[in-house]
C-alpha positions in Angstrom: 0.0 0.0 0.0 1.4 3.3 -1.0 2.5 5.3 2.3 2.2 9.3 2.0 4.6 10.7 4.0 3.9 14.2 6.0 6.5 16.7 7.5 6.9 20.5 7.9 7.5 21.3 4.5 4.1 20.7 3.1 2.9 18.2 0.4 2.7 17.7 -3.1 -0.4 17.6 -5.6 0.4 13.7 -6.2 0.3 13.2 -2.4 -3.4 14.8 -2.0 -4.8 13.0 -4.8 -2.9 9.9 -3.3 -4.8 10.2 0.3 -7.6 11.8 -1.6 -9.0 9.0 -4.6 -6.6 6.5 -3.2 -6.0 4.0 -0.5 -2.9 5.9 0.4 -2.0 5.5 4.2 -0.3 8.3 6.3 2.6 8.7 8.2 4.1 11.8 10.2 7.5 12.1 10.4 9.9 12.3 13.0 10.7 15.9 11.6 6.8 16.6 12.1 6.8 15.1 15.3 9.0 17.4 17.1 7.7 20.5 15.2 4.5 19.8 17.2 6.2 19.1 19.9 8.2 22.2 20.3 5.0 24.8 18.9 2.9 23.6 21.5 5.8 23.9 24.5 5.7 27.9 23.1 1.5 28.0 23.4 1.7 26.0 26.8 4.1 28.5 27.9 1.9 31.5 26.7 -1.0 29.8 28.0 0.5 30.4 31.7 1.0 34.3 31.3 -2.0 36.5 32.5 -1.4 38.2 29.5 -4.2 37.4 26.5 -3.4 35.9 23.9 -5.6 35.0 20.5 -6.8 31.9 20.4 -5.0 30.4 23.6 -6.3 32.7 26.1 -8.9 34.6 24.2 -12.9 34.5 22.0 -12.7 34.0 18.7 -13.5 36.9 15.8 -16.0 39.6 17.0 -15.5 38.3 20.4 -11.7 38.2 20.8 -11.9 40.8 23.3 -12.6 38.6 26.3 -9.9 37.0 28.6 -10.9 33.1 29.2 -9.8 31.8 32.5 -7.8 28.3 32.4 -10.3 26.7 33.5 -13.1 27.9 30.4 -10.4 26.9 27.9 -11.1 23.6 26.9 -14.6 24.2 26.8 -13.9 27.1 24.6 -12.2 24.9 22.2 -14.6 22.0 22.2 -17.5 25.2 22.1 -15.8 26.4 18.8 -15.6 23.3 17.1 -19.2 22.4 18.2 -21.2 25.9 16.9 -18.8 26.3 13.8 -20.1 22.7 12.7 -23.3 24.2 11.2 -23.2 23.3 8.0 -26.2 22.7 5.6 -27.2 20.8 2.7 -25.9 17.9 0.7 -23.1 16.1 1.4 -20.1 16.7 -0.2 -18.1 14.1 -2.0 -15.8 11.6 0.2 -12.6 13.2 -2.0 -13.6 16.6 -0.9 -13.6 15.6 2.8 -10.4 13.7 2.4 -8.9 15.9 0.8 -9.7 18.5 3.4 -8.3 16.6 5.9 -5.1 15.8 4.7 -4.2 19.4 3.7 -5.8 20.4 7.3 -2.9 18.1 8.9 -0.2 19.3 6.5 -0.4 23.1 8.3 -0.8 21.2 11.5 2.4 19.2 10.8 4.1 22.1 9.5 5.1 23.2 13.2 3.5 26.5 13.2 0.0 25.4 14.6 0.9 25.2 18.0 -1.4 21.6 18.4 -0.4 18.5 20.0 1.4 15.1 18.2 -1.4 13.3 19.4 -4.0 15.8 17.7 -2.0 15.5 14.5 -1.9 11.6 15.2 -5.4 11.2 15.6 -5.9 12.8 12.1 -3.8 10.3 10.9 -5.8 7.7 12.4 -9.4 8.7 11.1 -8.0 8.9 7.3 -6.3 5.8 7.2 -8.9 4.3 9.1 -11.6 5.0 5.8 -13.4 7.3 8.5 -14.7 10.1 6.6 -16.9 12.7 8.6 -20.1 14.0 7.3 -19.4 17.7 5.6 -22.4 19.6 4.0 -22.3 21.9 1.0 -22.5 25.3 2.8 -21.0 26.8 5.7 -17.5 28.3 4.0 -17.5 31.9 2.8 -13.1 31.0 2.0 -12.3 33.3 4.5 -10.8 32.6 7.9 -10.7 29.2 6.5 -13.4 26.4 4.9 -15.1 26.8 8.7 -17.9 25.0 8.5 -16.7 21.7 6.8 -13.1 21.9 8.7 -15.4 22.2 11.6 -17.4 19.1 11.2 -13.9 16.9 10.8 -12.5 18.3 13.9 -16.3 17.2 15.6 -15.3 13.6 14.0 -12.1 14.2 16.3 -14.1 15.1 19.1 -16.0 11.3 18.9 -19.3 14.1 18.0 -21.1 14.3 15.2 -22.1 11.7 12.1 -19.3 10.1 10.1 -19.1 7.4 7.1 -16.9 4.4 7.9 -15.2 2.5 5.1 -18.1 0.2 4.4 -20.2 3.6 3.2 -22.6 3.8 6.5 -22.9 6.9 7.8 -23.1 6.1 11.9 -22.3 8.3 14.9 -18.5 8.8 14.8 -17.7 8.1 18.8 -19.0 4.3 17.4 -16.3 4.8 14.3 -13.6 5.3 16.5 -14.7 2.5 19.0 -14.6 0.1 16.8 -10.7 1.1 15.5 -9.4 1.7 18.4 -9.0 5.8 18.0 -9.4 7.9 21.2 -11.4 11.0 20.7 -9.4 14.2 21.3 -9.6 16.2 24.5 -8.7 20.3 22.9 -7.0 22.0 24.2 -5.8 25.8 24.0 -5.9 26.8 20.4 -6.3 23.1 19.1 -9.4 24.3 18.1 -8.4 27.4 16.2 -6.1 25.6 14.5 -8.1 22.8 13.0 -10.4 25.2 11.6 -8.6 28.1 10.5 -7.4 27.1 6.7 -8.1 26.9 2.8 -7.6 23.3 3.1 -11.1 22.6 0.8 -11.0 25.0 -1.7 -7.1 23.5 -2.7 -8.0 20.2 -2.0 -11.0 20.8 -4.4 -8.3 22.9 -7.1 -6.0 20.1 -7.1 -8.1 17.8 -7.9 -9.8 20.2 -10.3 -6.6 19.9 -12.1 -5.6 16.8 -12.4 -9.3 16.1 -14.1 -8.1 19.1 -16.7 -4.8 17.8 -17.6 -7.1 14.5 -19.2 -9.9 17.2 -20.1 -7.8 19.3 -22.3 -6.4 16.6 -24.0 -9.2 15.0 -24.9 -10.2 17.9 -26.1 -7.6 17.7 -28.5 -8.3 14.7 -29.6 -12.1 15.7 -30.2 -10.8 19.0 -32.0 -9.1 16.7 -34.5 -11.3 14.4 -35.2 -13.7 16.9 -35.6 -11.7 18.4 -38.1 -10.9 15.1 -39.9 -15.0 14.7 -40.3 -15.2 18.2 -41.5 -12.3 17.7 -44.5 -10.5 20.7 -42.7 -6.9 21.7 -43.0 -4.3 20.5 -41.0 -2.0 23.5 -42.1 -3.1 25.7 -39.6 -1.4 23.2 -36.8 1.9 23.9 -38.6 4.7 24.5 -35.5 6.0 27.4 -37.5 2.7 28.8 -37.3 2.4 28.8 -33.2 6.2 29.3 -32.6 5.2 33.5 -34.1 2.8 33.5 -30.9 4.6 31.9 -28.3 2.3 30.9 -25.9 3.3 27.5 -24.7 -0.3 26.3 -24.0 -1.3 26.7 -28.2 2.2 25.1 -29.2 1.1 21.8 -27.2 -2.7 21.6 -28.2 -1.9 22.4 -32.3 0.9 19.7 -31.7 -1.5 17.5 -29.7 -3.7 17.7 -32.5 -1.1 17.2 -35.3 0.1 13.8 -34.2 -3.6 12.8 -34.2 -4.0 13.3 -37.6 -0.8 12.1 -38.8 -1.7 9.8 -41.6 -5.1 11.0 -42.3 -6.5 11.0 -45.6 -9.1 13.1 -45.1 -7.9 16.3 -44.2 -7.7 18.9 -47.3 -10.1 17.3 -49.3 -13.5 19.4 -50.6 -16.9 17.6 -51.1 -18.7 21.2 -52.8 -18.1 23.3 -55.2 -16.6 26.0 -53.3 -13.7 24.6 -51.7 -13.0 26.3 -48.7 -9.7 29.0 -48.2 -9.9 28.6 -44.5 -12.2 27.1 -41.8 -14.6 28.2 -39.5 -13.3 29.7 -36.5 -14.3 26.7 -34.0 -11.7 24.1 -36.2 -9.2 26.5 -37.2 -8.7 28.4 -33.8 -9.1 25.2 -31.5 -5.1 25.7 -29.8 -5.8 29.0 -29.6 -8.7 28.6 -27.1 -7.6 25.0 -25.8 -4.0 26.7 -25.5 -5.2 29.8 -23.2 -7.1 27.4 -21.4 -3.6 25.2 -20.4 -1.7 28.3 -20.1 -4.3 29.3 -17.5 -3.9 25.6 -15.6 -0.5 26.5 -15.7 -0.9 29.8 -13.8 -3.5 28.2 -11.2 -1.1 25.0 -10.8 1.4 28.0 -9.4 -0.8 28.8 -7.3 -1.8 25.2 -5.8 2.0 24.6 -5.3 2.7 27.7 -3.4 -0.5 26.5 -1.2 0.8 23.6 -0.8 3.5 24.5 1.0 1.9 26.8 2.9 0.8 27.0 6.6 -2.1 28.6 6.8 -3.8 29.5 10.1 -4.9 32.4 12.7 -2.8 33.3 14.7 1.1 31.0 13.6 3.7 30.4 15.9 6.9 31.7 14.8 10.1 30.1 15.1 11.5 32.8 17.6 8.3 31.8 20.0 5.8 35.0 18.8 2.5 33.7 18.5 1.0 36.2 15.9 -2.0 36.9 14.0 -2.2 37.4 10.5 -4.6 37.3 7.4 -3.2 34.6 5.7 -6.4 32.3 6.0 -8.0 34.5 3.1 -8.4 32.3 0.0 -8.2 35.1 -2.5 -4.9 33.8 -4.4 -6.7 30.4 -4.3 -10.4 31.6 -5.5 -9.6 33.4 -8.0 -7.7 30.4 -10.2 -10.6 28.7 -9.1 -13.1 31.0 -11.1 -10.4 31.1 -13.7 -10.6 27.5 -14.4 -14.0 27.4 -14.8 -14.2 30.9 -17.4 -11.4 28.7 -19.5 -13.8 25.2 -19.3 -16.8 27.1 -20.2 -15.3 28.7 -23.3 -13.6 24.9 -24.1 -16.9 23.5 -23.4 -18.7 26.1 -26.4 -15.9 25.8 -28.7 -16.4 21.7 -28.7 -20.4 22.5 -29.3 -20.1 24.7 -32.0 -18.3 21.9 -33.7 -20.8 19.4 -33.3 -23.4 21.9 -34.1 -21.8 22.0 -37.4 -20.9 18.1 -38.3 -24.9 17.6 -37.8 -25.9 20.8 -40.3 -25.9 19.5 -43.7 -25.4 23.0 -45.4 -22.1 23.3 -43.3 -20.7 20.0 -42.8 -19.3 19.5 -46.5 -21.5 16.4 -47.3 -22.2 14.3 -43.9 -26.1 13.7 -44.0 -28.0 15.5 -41.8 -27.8 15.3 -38.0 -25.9 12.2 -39.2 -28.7 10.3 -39.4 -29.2 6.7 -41.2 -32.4 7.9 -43.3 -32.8 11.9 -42.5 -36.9 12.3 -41.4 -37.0 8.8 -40.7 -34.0 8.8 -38.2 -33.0 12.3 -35.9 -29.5 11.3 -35.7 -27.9 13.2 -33.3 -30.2 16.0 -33.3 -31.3 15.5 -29.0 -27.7 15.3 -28.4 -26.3 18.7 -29.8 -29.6 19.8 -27.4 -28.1 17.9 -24.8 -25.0 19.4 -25.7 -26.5 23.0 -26.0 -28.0 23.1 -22.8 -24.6 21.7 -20.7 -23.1 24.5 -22.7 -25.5 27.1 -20.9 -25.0 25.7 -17.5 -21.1 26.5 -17.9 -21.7 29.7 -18.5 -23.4 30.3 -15.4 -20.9 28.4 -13.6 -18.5 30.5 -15.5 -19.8 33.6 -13.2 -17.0 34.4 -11.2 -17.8 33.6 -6.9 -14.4 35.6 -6.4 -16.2 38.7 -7.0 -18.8 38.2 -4.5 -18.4 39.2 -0.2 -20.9 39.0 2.2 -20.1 40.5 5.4 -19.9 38.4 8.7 -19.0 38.1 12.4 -20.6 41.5 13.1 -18.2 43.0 10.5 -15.0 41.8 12.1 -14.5 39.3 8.6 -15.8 42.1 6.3 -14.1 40.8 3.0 -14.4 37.0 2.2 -13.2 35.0 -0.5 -16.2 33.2 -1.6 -13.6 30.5 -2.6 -15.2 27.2 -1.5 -18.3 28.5 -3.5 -15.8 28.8 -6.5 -14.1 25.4 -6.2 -17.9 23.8 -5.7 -19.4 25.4 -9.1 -16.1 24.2 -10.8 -16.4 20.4 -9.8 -19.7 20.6 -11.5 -18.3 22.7 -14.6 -15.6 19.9 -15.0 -18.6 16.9 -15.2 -20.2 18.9 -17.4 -16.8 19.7 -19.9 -16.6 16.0 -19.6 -20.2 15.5 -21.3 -19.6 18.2 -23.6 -16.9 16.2 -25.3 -18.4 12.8 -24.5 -21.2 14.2 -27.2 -18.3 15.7 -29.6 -16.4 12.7 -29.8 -19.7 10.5 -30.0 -20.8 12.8 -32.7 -17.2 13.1 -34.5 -16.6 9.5 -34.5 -19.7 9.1 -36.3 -18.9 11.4 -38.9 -15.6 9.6 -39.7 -17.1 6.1 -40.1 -19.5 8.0 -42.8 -17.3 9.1 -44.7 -16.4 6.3 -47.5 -13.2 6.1 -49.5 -10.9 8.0 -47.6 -9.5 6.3 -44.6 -9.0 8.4 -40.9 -6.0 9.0 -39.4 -4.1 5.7 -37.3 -5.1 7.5 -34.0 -8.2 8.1 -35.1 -9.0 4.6 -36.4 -7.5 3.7 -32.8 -10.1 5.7 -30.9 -13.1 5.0 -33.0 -11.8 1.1 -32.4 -11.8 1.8 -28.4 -14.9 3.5 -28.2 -16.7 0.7 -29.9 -15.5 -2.3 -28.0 -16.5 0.2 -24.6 -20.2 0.6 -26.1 -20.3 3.9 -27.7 -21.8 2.6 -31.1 -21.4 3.8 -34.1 -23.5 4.9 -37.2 -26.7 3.4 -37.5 -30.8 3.6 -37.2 -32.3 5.5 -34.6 -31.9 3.8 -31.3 -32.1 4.8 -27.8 -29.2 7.5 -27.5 -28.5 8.1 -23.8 -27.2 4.4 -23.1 -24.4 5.5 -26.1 -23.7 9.1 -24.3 -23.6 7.3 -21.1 -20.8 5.2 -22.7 -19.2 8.3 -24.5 -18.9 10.3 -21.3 -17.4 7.1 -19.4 -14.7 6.6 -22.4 -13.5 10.2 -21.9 -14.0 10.6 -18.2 -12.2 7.7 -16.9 -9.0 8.7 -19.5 -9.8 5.8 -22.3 -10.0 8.4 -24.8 -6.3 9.7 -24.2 -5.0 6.2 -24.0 -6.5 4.8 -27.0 -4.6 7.9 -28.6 -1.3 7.9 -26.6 -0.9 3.9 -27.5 -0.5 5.3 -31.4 0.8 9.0 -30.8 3.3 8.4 -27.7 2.4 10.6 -25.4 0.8 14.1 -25.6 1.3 17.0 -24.0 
């Protein structure tokens, strides 16, 4: 079993979707282990002065203006954890929540926390136990951390609260932690603060988010080509020379992505009409252009998920010299706004891959593909329902495109007057990603289609590769009218679980 390793430094994306989608198991390190060990002899020492200080001796937000005697402090921790669990809603996905975790106990292992081995431990435990605790779908505004869902964990800590145990049953969590042997946490000062205080979703959520992308935009690629093979288009405009004049490194990869899937074809350059074409539309001919931004935008926000990676974020840090500060670093700004980002660049991937379908199903624009590529047009609808299909996922990525970064609601009696919005921003772009992957589920189903109608000219070896794939997985091919969403169903399954890249990579090598 693969082992995920956690000390001060922070983790890498390969690590969180390791603990994340995985089985991965978790270790601390020795490193780790006296990091916590030597933050919380600084907050114990603190913790004995009269003096207040936030979050040992002190209320929380609006009401950190009030002195707590020793003996009110590990009620006040338990008390925080307890009325900051208010979350509402559906739950959210068993990735999210691990994810959440993990990152959680990669600032707590970072040293500047100021909680206890054995609270870092216990985190530990609960993840490699398969204990995942119950988080809803609101309760985070991204600022002062993901409070609400970091909140419910740390209950799961506490023995409180409703968690899922590996076999999917959601029980009360003191029974989870019976049953594999995990003591429930007593907090105490600033433990917490510290397990709520972070951006520990909304990464865990971008990191993810781009891992899905890297397969997205490639597939789109693929889709873009084939399309373009269908239509009789041009390969010219993929050219090297051509992209190396405007040197953004995202265009160079998707024109060359798309180049060495059509290497071989016959059908590219040839005219079925009497007007042969000078250039193609603008969806065929400027697909790197618009998959390239995108990349070169993943690019920018992968920056970003690094940097936050090895980041410890919480209110206040203790600092190596023994100051216990606060700070503002638990603002997800840096990460919200990649997040809308993302979804702006999906969106416009998302429209550029229906307009292409639109136009292999419209017989006055498709250069002689029957209409709506249908067996016997009036009889048969073809593919008519899935552009719709199409059309309508398009719309819904547009709305999710809105950015949640520009939004703030006001809170704790104007003490947190600016928020982030960013866990709103990473939620709308988990759905924006399903939906990209539909979008070209339907363009490859439809493009693959195309291809097998055209007689006499035979499709690039990639191309024959993927349409060879996607049949043997149960997207079928040209035909009657038959019941379609079985065949999308299988379309969005090829792309989504990566089939799509591999069917190409096996021919191609692999793409960038």
């Amino acid at each position: 079993m693969h082992t995920v390793v956690v000390g001060t430094s922070g983790v890498s994306a390969s690590d969180v979707l390791a603990v994340a989608r995985g089985a991965a198991r978790i270790e601390l390190s020795e490193e780790a282990v006296a990091a916590l060990a030597a933050a919380r002899e600084i907050v114990d020492a603190l913790a004995a002065k009269p003096d207040p200080v936030y979050g040992v001796s002190t209320g929380f937000g609006a009401l950190a203006t009030r002195h707590i005697s020793p003996e009110l402090r590990a009620q006040l921790q338990r008390n925080i954890v307890r009325s900051h669990a208010a979350g509402m809603g559906p739950r959210v996905e068993r990735e999210v929540v691990r994810a959440l975790m993990f990152l959680r106990l990669k600032t707590v292992c970072s040293g500047h926390t100021g909680v206890r081995p054995e609270v870092a431990q216990t985190m530990a435990d609960v993840l490699n136990a398969g204990i995942t605790p119950v988080v809803h779908e609101y309760g985070s505004l991204g600022c002062s951390g993901d409070l609400a869902p970091l909140s419910h964990c740390a209950l799961t800590l506490m023995g409180e609260g409703d968690a899922e145990g590996p076999d999917g049953v959601v029980r009360p969590a003191g029974e989870l932690l019976a049953e594999h042997g995990i003591q429930p946490v007593e907090l105490r000062e600033k433990e917490g603060l510290a397990l709520l205080n972070g951006t520990d979703g909304m990464l865990g959520m971008l990191v993810m988010a781009l891992a899905d992308l890297d397969t997205l935009y490639k597939s789109a690629d693929i889709t873009a080509a084939l399309s373009l093979e269908a239509l009789l288009g041009t390969d010219k405009v993929l050219a090297p020379e051509l992209h190396a004049i405007r040197p953004h490194p995202g265009q160079g990869a998707a024109a060359a992505n798309m180049l060495a899937v059509l290497e071989g074809s016959q059908l590219t350059g040839h005219h079925q009409d009497d007007a042969p074409r000078v250039q193609d539309a603008y969806s065929v001919r400027c697909a790197p252009q618009v998959a390239g931004a995108g990349r070169d935008t993943m690019a920018h926000a992968r920056l970003v998920a690094e940097r936050e990676l090895a980041a410890a974020v919480d209110n206040p840090v203790v600092l190596p010299d023994g100051r216990v500060e606060s700070n503002g670093n638990f603002h997800g700004a840096p990460v919200a706004y990649v997040l809308d980002f993302l979804a702006i660049a999906a969106a416009d991937l998302g429209s550029i891959a229906e307009r292409r379908t639109d136009r292999l199903l419209d017989k006055n624009r498709s250069h002689g593909l029957p209409p709506f590529l249908a067996d016997d047009a009036g009889v048969d609808s073809g593919l008519m329902i899935a552009q719709y299909t199409q059309a309508a996922l398009v719309s819904e990525m547009k709305r999710l495109a809105v950015p949640a970064s520009a939004d703030s609601i006001p809170s704790s009696a104007m003490q947190e007057d600016h928020v982030s919005m960013g866990w709103s921003a990473a939620r709308k772009l988990r759905t924006a990603v399903d939906n990209l992957t539909r979008i070209i589920a339907v363009e490859l189903y439809a493009a693959t289609r195309a291809i097998q109608l055209r007689e006499g000219l035979s499709p690039a070896p990639a191309s024959r590769a993927v349409i060879e794939a996607a049949r043997a997985a149960g997207v079928q091919g040209p035909g009657p009218d038959r019941f379609l969403a079985p065949d999308l169903a299988a379309a969005d399954a090829f792309v989504r679980g990566g089939h799509l890249v591999e069917a190409v990579e096996k021919v191609t090598g692999p793409l960038q």
